[in-house]
C-alpha positions in Angstrom: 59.5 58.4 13.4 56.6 57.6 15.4 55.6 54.7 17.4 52.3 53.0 18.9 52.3 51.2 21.5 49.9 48.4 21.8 48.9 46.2 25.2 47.2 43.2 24.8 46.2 40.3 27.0 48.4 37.3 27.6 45.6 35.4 25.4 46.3 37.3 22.1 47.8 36.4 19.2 50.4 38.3 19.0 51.6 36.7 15.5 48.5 37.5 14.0 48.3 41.4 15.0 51.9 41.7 14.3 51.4 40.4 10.4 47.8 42.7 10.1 49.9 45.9 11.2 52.4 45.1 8.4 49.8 44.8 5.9 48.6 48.7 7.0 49.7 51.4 4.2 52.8 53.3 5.8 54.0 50.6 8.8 57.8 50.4 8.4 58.3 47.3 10.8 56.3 45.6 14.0 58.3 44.4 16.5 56.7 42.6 19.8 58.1 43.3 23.0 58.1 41.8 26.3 58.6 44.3 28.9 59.0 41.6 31.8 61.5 40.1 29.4 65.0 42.7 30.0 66.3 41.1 27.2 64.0 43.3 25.3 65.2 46.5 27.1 69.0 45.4 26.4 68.0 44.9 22.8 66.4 48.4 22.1 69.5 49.6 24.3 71.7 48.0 21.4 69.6 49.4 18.9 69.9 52.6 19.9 73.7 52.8 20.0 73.9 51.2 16.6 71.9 54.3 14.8 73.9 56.7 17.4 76.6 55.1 16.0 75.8 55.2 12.3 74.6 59.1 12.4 78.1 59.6 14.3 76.6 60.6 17.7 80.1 59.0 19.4 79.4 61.7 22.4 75.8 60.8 22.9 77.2 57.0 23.3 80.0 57.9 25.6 77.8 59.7 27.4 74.7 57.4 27.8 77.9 54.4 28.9 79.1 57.0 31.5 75.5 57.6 32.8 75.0 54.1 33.1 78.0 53.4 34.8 77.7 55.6 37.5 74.2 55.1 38.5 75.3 51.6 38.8 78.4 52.4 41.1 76.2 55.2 43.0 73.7 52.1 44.1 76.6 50.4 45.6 
């Protein structure tokens, strides 16, 4: 899978681009993303350990928790 990644101005329409991008021959889904928004980080987080989780990648998972973890208690 590939992705594009598109930045646009605060004035565009974001609904609009995001239906003409479905409409293109081959676009699976479209989803917009706020990168000052961390709930959009925590969601592709989540995302990412569901397929992990469906193709059976359990070590990948309890790795990529143990990473996080202790980056987190190496900042303290």
């Amino acid at each position: 899978m590939k992705y594009l990644k598109i930045n646009t101005e605060k004035t565009a329409d974001l609904e609009a681009l995001q239906i003409a991008i479905l409409q293109m021959k081959g676009v699976d889904s479209v989803e917009i993303i706020d990168e000052e928004n961390p709930e959009s980080e925590l969601k592709k987080a989540f995302n990412k350990t569901k397929e992990q989780f469906k193709k059976g990648d359990y070590e990948t998972v309890v790795n990529d928790i143990f990473d996080i973890l202790t980056k987190n208690n190496s900042k303290k």
